[in-house]
C-alpha positions in Angstrom: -4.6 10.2 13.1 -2.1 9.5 15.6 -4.3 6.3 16.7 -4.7 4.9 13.4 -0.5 5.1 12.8 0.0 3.8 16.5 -2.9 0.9 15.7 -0.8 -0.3 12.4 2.7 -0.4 13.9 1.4 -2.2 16.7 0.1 -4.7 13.8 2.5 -5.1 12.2 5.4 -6.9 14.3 2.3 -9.2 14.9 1.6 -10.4 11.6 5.4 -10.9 11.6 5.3 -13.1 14.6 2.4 -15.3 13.2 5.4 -17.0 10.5 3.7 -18.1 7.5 0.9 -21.0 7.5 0.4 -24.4 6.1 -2.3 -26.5 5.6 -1.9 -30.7 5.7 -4.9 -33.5 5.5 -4.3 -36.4 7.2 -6.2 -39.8 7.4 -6.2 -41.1 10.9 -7.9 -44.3 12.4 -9.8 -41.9 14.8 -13.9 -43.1 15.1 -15.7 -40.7 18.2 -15.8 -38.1 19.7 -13.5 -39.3 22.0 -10.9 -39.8 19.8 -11.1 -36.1 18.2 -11.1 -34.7 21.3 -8.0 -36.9 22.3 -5.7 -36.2 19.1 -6.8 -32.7 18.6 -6.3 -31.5 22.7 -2.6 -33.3 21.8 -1.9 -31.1 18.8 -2.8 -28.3 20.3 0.2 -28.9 22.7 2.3 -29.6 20.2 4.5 -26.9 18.7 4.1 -25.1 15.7 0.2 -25.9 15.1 -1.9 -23.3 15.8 -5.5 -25.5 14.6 -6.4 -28.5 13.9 -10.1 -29.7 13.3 -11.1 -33.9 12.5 -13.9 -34.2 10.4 -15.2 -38.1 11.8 -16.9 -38.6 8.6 -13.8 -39.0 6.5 -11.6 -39.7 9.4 -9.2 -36.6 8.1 -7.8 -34.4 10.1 -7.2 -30.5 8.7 -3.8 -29.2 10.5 -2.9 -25.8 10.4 0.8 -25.2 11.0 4.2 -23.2 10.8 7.1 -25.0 8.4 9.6 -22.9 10.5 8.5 -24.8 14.0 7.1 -28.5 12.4 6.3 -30.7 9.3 3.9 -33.0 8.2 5.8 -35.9 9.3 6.2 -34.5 13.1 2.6 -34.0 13.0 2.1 -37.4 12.0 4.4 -38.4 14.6 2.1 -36.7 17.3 -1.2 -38.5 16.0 0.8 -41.8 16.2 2.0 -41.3 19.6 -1.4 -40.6 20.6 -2.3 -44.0 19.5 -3.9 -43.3 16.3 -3.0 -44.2 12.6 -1.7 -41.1 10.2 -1.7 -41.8 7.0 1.2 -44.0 6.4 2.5 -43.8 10.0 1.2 -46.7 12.4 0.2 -46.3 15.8 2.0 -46.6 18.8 1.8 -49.6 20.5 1.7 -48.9 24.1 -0.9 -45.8 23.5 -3.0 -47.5 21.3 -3.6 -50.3 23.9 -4.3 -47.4 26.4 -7.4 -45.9 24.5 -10.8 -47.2 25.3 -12.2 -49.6 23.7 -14.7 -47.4 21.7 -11.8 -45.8 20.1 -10.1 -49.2 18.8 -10.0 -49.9 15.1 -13.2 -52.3 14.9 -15.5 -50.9 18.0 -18.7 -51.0 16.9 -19.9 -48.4 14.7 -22.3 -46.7 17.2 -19.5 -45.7 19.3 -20.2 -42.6 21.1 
């Protein structure tokens, strides 16, 4: 009995700790696997998400954050600087001309 009490106050202050969670789809230029890797390694860096997957079909990316660290338009940010269109926000400049050429709007469609 003493366990069980021990195991759910220890629970608690964690489920405290995760903050609440939101949910945002994004469209993104992205085309391979390259390019998922590349944008979804970066948002795992970034604060406040904790997941993130692209689906390369519908070039969307499902981002699971915390509205007390980020928003939706940091996030966006953080695809762009990556070199990468999200939604509305363009790409950077200087990292877009950095990304191979598979992952340029236009490569050929049997990219990776």
């Amino acid at each position: 009995m003493k366990k069980i009490i021990l195991a759910a106050l220890l629970a608690i202050p964690g489920l405290a700790w995760a903050g609440p969670k939101q949910t945002v789809k994004i469209k993104t230029s992205a085309i391979c696997e390259m390019c998922k890797e590349r944008i979804e390694k970066n948002l795992a860096l970034s604060k406040g998400i904790s997941k993130s997957d692209l689906d390369l079909k519908d070039k969307t990316i499902l981002v699971e954050y915390n509205p007390k660290k980020t928003d939706v338009a940091a996030i966006k940010r953080a695809i762009a600087e990556v070199g990468y269109d999200a939604d509305e926000v363009v790409a950077d400049g200087k990292s877009y001309e950095k990304l191979p050429s598979c992952c340029k709007k236009g490569a050929a469609a049997t990219a990776h």
